[in-house]
C-alpha positions as CSV (number, residue, x, y, z in Angstrom):
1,X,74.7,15.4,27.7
2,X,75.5,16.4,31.4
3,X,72.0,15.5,32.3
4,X,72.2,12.5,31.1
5,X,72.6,9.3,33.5
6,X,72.8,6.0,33.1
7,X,73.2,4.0,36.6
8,X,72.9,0.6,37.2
9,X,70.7,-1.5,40.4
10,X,71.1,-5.2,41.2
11,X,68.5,-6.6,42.7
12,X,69.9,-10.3,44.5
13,X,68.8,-12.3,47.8
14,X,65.7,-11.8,49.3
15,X,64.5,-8.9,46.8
16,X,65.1,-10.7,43.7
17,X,64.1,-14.1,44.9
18,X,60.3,-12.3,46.2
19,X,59.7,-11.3,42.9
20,X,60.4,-14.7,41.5
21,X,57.8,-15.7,43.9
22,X,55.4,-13.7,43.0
23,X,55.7,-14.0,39.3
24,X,55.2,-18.0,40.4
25,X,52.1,-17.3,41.8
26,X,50.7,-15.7,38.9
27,X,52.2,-18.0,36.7
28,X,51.1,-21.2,38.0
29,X,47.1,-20.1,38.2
30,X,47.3,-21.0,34.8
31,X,49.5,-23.9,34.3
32,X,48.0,-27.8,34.8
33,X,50.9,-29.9,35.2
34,X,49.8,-33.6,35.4
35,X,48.9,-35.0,39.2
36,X,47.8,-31.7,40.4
37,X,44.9,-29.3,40.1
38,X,45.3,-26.6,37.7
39,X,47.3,-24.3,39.6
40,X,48.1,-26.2,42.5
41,X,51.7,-27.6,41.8
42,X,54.2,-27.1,43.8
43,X,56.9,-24.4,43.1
44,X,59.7,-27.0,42.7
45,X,57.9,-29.4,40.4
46,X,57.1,-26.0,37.9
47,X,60.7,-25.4,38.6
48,X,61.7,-28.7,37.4
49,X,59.3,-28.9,34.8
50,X,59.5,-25.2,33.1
51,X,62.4,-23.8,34.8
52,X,62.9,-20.7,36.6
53,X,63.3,-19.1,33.3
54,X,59.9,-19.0,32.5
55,X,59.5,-16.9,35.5
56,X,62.2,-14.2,34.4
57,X,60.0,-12.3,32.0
58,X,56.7,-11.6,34.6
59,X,59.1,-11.5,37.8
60,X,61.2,-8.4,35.6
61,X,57.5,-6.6,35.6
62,X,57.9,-6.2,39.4
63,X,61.7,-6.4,40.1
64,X,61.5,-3.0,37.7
65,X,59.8,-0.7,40.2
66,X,61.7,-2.0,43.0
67,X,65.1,-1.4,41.4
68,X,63.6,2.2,40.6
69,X,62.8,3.0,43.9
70,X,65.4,2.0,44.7
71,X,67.7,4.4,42.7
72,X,65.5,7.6,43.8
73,X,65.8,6.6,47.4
74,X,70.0,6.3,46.4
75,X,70.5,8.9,44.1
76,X,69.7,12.7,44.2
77,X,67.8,13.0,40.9
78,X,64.9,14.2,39.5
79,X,63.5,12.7,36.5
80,X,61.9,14.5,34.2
81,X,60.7,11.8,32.0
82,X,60.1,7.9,32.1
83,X,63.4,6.3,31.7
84,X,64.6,3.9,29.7
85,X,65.6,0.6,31.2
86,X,67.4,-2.4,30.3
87,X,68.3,-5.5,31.5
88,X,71.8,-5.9,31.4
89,X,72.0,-9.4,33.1
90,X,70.3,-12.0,34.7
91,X,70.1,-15.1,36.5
92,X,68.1,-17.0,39.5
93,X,70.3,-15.3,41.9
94,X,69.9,-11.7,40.2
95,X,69.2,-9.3,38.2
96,X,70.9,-6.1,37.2
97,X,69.2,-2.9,35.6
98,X,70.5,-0.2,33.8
99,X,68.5,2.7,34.1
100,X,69.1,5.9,31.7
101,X,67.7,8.7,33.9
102,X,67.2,12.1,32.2
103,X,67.0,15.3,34.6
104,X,66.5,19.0,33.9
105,X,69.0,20.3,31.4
106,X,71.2,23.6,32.2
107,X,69.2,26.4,32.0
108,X,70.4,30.0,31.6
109,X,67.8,32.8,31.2
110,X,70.7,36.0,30.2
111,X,67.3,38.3,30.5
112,X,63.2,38.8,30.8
113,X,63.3,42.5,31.6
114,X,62.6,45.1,29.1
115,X,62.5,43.0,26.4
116,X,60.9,45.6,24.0
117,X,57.7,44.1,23.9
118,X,54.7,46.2,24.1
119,X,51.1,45.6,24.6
120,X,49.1,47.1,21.7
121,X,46.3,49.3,23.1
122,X,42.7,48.6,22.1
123,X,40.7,50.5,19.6
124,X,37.5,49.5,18.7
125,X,36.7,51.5,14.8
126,X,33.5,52.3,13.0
127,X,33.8,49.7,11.1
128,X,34.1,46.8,13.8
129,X,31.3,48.8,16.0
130,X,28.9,48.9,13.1
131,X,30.3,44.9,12.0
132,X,29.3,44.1,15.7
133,X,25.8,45.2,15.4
134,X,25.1,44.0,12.0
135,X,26.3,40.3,13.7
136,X,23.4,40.9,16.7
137,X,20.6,42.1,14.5
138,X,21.2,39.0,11.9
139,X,21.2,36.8,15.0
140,X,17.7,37.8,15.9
141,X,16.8,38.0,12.2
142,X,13.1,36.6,11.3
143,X,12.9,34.5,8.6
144,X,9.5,35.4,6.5
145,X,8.4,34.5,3.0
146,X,8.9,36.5,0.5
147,X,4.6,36.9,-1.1
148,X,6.0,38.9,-4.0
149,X,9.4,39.5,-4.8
150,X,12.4,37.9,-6.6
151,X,15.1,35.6,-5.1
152,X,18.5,38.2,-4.0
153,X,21.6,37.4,-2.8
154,X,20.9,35.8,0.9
155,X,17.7,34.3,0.4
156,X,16.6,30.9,0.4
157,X,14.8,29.4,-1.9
158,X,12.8,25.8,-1.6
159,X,13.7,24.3,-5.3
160,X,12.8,21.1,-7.1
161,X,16.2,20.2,-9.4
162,X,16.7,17.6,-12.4
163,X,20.6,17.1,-13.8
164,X,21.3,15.9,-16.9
165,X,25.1,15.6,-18.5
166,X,25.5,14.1,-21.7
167,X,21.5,13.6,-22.2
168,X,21.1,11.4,-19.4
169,X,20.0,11.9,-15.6
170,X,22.9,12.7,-13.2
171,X,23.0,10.4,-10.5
172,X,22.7,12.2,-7.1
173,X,21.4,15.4,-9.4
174,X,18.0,15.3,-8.5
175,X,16.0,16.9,-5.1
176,X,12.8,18.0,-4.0
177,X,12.1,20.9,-1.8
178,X,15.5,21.2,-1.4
179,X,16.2,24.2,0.6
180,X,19.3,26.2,-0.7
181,X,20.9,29.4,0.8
182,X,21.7,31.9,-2.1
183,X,25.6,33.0,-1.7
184,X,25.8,29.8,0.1
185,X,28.5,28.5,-2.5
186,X,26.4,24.9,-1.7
187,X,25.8,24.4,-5.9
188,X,28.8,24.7,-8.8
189,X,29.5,28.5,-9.3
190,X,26.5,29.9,-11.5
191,X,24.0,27.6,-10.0
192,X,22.8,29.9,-7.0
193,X,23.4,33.0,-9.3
194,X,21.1,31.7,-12.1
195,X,18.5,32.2,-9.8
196,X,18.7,35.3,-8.6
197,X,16.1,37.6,-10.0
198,X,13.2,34.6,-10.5
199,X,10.3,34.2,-8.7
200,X,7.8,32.2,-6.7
201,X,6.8,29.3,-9.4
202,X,9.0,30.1,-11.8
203,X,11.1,27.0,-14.0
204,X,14.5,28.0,-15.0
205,X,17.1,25.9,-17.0
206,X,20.6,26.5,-15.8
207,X,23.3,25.4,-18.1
208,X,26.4,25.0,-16.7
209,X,29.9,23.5,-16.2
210,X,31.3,21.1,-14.0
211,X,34.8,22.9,-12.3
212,X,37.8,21.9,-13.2
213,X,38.5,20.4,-9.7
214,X,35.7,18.7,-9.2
215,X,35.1,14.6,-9.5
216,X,37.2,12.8,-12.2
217,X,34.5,11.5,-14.4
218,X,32.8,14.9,-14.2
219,X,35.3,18.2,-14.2
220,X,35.0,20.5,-16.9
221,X,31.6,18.7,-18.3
222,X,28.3,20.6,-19.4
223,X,25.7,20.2,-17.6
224,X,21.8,21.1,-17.4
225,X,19.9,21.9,-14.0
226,X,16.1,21.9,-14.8
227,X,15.2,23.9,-11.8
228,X,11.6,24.9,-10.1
229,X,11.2,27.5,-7.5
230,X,8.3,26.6,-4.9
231,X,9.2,29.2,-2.2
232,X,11.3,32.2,-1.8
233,X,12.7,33.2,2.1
234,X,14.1,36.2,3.3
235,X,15.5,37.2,6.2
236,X,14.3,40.8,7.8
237,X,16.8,42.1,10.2
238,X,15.2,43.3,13.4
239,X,14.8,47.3,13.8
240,X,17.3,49.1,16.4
241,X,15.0,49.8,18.8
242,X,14.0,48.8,23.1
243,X,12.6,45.8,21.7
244,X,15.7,44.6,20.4
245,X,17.9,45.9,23.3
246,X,15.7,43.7,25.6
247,X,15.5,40.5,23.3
248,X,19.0,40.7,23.4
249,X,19.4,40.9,27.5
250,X,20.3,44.6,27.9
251,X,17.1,45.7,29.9
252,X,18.5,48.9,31.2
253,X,19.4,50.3,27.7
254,X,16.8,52.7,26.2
255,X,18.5,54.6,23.3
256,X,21.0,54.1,20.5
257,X,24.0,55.7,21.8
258,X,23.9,53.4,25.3
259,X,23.6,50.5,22.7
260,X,26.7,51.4,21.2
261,X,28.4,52.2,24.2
262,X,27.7,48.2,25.7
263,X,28.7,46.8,22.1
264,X,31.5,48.6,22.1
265,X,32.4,47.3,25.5
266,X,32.1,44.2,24.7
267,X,34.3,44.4,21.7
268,X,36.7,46.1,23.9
269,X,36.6,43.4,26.8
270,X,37.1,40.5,23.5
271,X,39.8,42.5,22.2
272,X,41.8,43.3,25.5
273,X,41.7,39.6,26.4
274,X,42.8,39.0,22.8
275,X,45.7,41.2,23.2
276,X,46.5,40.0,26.8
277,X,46.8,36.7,25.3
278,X,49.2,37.9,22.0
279,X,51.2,40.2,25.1
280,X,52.4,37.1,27.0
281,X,53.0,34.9,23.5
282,X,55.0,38.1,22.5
283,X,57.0,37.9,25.8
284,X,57.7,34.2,26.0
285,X,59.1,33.9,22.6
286,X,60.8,36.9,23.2
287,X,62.5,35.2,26.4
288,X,62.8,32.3,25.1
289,X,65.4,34.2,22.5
290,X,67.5,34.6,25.8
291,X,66.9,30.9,26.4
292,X,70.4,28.9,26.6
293,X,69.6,25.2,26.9
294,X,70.2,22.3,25.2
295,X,67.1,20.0,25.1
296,X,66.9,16.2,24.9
297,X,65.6,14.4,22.3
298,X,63.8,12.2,24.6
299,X,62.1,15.2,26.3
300,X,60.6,16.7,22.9
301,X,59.4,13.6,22.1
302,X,57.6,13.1,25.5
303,X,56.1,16.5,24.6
304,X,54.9,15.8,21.4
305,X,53.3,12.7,22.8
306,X,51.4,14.5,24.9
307,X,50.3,16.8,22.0
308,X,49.6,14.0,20.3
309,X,47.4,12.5,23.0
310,X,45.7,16.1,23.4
311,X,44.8,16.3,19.4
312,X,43.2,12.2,19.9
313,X,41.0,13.4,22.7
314,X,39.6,16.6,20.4
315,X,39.2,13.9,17.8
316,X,37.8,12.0,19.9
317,X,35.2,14.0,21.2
318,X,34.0,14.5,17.5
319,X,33.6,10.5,16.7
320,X,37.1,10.4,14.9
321,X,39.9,8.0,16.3
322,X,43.7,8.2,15.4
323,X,43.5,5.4,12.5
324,X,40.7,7.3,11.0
325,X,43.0,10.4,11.4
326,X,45.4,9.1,9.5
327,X,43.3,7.8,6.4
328,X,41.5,10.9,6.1
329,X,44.6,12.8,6.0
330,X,47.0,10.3,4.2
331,X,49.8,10.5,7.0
332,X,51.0,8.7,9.6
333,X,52.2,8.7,13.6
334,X,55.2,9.7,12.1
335,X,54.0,12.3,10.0
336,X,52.6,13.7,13.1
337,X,55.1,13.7,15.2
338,X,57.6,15.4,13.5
339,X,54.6,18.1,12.1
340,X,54.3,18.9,15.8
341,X,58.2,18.8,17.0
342,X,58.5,22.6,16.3
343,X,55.8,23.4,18.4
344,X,57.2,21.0,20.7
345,X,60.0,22.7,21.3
346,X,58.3,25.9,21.6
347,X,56.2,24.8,24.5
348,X,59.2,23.1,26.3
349,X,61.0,26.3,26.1
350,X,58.3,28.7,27.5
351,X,58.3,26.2,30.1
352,X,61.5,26.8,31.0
353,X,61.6,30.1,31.2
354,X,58.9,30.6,33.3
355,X,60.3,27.9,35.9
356,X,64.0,30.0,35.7
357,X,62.3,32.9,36.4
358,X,60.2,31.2,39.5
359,X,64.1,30.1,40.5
360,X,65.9,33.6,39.9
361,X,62.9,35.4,41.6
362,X,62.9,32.5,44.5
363,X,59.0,32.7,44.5
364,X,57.5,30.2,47.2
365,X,54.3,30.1,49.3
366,X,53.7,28.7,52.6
367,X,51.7,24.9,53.1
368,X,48.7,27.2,54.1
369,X,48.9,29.5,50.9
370,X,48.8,26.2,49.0
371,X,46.1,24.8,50.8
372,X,44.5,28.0,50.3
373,X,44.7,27.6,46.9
374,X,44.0,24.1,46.2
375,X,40.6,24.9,48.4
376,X,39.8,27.4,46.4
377,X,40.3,25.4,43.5
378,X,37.9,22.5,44.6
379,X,35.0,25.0,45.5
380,X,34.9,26.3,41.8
381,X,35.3,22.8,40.5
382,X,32.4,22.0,42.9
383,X,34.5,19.1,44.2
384,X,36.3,18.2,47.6
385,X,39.9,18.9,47.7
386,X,40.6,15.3,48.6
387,X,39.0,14.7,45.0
388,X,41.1,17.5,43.4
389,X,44.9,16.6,45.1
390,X,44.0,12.7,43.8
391,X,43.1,14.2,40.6
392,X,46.4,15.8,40.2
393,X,48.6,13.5,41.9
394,X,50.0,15.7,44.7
395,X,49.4,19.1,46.3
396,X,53.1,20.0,44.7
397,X,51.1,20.4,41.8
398,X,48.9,23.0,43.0
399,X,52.3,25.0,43.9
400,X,53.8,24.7,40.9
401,X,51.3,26.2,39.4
402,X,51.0,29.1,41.5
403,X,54.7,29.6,41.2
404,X,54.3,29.4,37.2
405,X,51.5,32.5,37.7
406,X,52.9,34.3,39.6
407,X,56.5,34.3,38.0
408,X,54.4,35.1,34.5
409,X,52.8,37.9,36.6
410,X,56.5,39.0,37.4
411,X,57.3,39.1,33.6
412,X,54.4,41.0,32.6
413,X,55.1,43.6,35.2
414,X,59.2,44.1,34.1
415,X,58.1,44.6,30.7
416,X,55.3,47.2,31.1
C-alpha cells in the first residue's frame, strides 16, 4: 500500500556507543562481580566478563527512540500509528533499525452535499404527552398500605414462602417478610399471579412448575409455594394539581394546560437532540458511501484497541476487569476484537470524512482563536489551561477539534 514505508536508521559511533553506556550503567547496579562492590566494576571487567552482548537487549530500549527521531527529523512523514520496528542487525559498532511507518491513506471524498438526508421534524403525540406524565406522577408516587383491599397487579406484598419439590424443602425456597413487586416477573410465571386477589393474612398454596429453562436439576418440575401474606402496599399516584407542579420544580405553573405545555417541551427538547444526533449518524454514513480509501489493517486494529480499552474502563468502573469479562461471556480478546472491527471501520471512516472536508473547505483558525478556545475550555473544566494543553498533549489538539466542528457544522448546513 502506497502509504506504507518501511525505512531503515543505523545508529554507529558516538550514538550507538552512548546507549551502550547507558544500558551499562543500569546494568551493572545489579551485577556483583568478585573484588568489587555490587555495582562498582569497571566497564571493561563487565565487558570481559559478560560481554557487550549482554548490553544489546537494554541499550536497543534507548537506541529505539533515538533512531526514531531520527527518521521524523529525516523524513517528511506523519505517522498515524506506532510503528513497527525491527532490528535488522547489530553489533558493538552498530545497530540498524527498520522501521515500518504507516501514514494517512489516499482519501477521496466524490461528495457531502445534498446527500438526501433529511432531519425528521419533531412531534410529540397524545400518547407520548400523556406517557410523559404518567412517568412524573409514578415518580412522586406515595407508597401506603393497603388497610382493606386485595393484592392487584403493581402492588407489593410482604410474604413468608415455604418450597417443597418432590416432598422435600427446596433449598433457597424459603423467606421471610420477603417483599415482592406484583408484575415484577421476580417468582416463576404463576407465582406473583396466584396472589393477586388475596388479602392481608391470608395463606395461599401455589402449585406450580419449574420453566423449561430454568436450572438442570429443576426445569419442568412441580412444585409447591406455601405462601403467607403479612402486608399488602400500594402505590397512589399523586393528583395533577399546584402541589404537584411545585414538588416537581415548576413554581410558575398554575393550571393543567401550562403543565402540558413544559412536558411537552421537554419531550420536544429530548427528541430534537435525539434526532440531531440520528441527523449527523444519517450524514456520515451517508458520506462515508462516497468514501474512497483503502484502510490498513494496522490502523483498524489500533482502533479497536482503543475501543477495547474504552469498553475495560466502563467495566471497570462497575468492579468487572477484562478476565472476568471474558468468563462471564465465554469469549476471548479475540472474540472481541473482531466483534468490534465493523464498528471499527465505521468510526475510522467518519473520521475521515470529516478531516477531507476540513481539507477541501481549508478551514483554519488563528493561534489566538485557539487559545481562545483552549481557555474557554479550561474555565468550564474548572482547570488552568496549562493543566488542560498537558492533559491533551499539545494545543494542536485543541485545533483539531475545532476544525473537526466546524467542518461537521459545514456538512450539516449543505444538506439542510
Amino acid at each position: 500500500m502506497k502509504n506504507v514505508h518501511e525505512i531503515e536508521i543505523k545508529l554507529e559511533g558516538e550514538k550507538w556507543a552512548k546507549c551502550l553506556d547507558n544500558a551499562f550503567k543500569k546494568v551493572n547496579k545489579d551485577i556483583k562481580i568478585d573484588g568489587f562492590r555490587k555495582g562498582a566494576a569497571p566497564k571493561d571487567i563487565y565487558l570481559k566478563k559478560y560481554g557487550v552482548e549482554s548490553l544489546y537487549s537494554e541499550a536497543i530500549n534507548e537506541a529505539i527512540n533515538v533512531a526514531y527521531k531520527e527518521l521524523l527529523e529525516n523524513n517528511d512523514l506523519k505517522p498515524i500509528i506506532e510503528p513497527a520496528v525491527d532490528v535488522t542487525g547489530i553489533s558493538d559498532g552498530s545497530v540498524i533499525f527498520k522501521f515500518t511507518i504507516i501514514t494517512k491513506p489516499e482519501i477521496k471524498l466524490t461528495s457531502y452535499k445534498n446527500l438526501g438526508v433529511k432531519k425528521e421534524k419533531v412531534k410529540v403525540s397524545k400518547e407520548e404527552l400523556q406517557a410523559e406524565i404518567d412517568v412524573l406522577r409514578s415518580q412522586l408516587a406515595e407508597v401506603v398500605v393497603k388497610e382493606n383491599g386485595v393484592v392487584a397487579d403493581g402492588d407489593t406484598v410482604v410474604i413468608d414462602f415455604d418450597g417443597y419439590v418432590d416432598g422435600k424443602a427446596l433449598e433457597g425456597g424459603k423467606g421471610e417478610n420477603y417483599p415482592l413487586e406484583i408484575g415484577s416477573h421476580t417468582f416463576i410465571p404463576g407465582f406473583e399471579e396466584g396472589l393477586v386477589g388475596k388479602k392481608t393474612g391470608e395463606e395461599t398454596e401455589l402449585n406450580l412448575v419449574f420453566p423449561e429453562n430454568y436450572v438442570e436439576d429443576l426445569k419442568n418440575k412441580a412444585v409447591t409455594f406455601k405462601v403467607k401474606i403479612h402486608e399488602i402496599k400500594t402505590r397512589v399516584l399523586p393528583e395533577i394539581n399546584e402541589d404537584f407542579y411545585a414538588d416537581l420544580g415548576l413554581e410558575d405553573v398554575k393550571t393543567v394546560e401550562d403543565f402540558e405545555k413544559e412536558v411537552e417541551k421537554t419531550i420536544k427538547d429530548r427528541k430534537e437532540a435525539e434526532l440531531e444526533d440520528k441527523f449527523v449518524e444519517d450524514l456520515l454514513q451517508a458520506a462515508s458511501e462516497k468514501l474512497e480509501v483503502e484502510i490498513n489493517p494496522e490502523i483498524i486494529s489500533e482502533e479497536v484497541h482503543r475501543m477495547i480499552d474504552g469498553y475495560a474502563n466502563q467495566l471497570k468502573a462497575q468492579g468487572i476487569d477484562m478476565e472476568q469479562y471474558f468468563q462471564l461471556t465465554g469469549t476471548s480478546h479475540e472474540d472481541l476484537h473482531k466483534q468490534m472491527e465493523p464498528e471499527a471501520v465505521k468510526r475510522i471512516k467518519y473520521r475521515y470524512v470529516i478531516e477531507e472536508i476540513a481539507e477541501l473547505e481549508k478551514i483554519d483558525f488563528t493561534e489566538e482563536e485557539v487559545e481562545a478556545k483552549a481557555k474557554e475550555m479550561a474555565d468550564n473544566y474548572g482547570i488552568k489551561v496549562e493543566e488542560l494543553i498537558n492533559a491533551y498533549g499539545t494545543i494542536d489538539v485543541v485545533k483539531y477539534d475545532m476544525k473537526m466542528h466546524r467542518a461537521l457544522e459545514i456538512l450539516k448546513e449543505n444538506n439542510k
